[in-house]
C-alpha positions as CSV (number, residue, x, y, z in Angstrom):
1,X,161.8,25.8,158.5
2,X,164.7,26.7,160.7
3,X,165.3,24.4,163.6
4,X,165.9,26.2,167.4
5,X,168.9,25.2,169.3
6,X,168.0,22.7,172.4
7,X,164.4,23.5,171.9
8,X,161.9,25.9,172.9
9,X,161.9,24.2,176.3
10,X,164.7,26.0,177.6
11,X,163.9,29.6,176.3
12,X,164.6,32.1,178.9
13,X,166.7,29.5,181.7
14,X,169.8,32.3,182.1
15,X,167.9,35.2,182.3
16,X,164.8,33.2,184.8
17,X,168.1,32.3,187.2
18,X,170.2,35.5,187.2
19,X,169.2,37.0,190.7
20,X,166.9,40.1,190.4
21,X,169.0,43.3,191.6
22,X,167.2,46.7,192.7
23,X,168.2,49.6,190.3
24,X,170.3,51.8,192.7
25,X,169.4,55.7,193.0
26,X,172.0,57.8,191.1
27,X,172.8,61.7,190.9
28,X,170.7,63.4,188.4
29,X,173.7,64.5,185.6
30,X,174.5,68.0,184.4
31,X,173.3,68.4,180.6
32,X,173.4,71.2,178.5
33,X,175.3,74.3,178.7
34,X,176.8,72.8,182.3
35,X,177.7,69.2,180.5
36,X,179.9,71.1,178.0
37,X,181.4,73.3,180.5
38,X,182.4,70.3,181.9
39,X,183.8,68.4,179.4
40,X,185.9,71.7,178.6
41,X,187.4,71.6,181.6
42,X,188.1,67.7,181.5
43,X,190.0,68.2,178.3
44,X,191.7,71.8,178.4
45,X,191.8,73.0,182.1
46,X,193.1,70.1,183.6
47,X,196.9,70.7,184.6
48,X,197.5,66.7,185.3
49,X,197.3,66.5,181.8
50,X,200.7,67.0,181.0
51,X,204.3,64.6,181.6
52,X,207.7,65.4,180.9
53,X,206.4,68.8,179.4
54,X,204.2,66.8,176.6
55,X,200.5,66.9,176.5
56,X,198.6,63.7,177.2
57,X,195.2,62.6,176.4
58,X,192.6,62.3,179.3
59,X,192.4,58.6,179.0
60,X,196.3,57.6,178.7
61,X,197.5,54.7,180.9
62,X,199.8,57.2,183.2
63,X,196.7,59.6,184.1
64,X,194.8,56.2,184.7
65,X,197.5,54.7,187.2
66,X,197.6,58.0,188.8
67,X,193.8,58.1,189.5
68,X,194.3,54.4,190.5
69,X,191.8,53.0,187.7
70,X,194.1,50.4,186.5
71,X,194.9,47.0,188.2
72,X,198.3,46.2,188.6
């Protein structure tokens, strides 16, 4: 019979003293037709998705910095 790590004693200790947190209310998001209207636009109609005259994807490290979602 397999053995349990530090016993059954201790089962559950993390997740008993991780403080509960309330879920927060968020913004209902758009689905269907609207969702892929959207991700159209994130992808094709963006303008700030081109440097030096090249196309760039939507997650590339200069886009990122501009948006200021990367720590420096």
């Amino acid at each position: 019979m397999a053995r349990a790590h530090g016993g059954l004693a201790n089962a559950g200790k993390v997740r008993k003293q991780t403080p509960k947190v309330t879920k927060q209310q968020k913004s209902r998001s758009v689905t269907g037709r609207a969702a892929l209207r959207a991700q159209y636009k994130k992808f094709f109609c963006s303008d700030q998705l081109m440097f030096n005259g090249k196309a760039i994807s939507p997650n590339s490290f200069i886009l990122r910095k501009k948006r200021g979602l990367v720590a420096e």
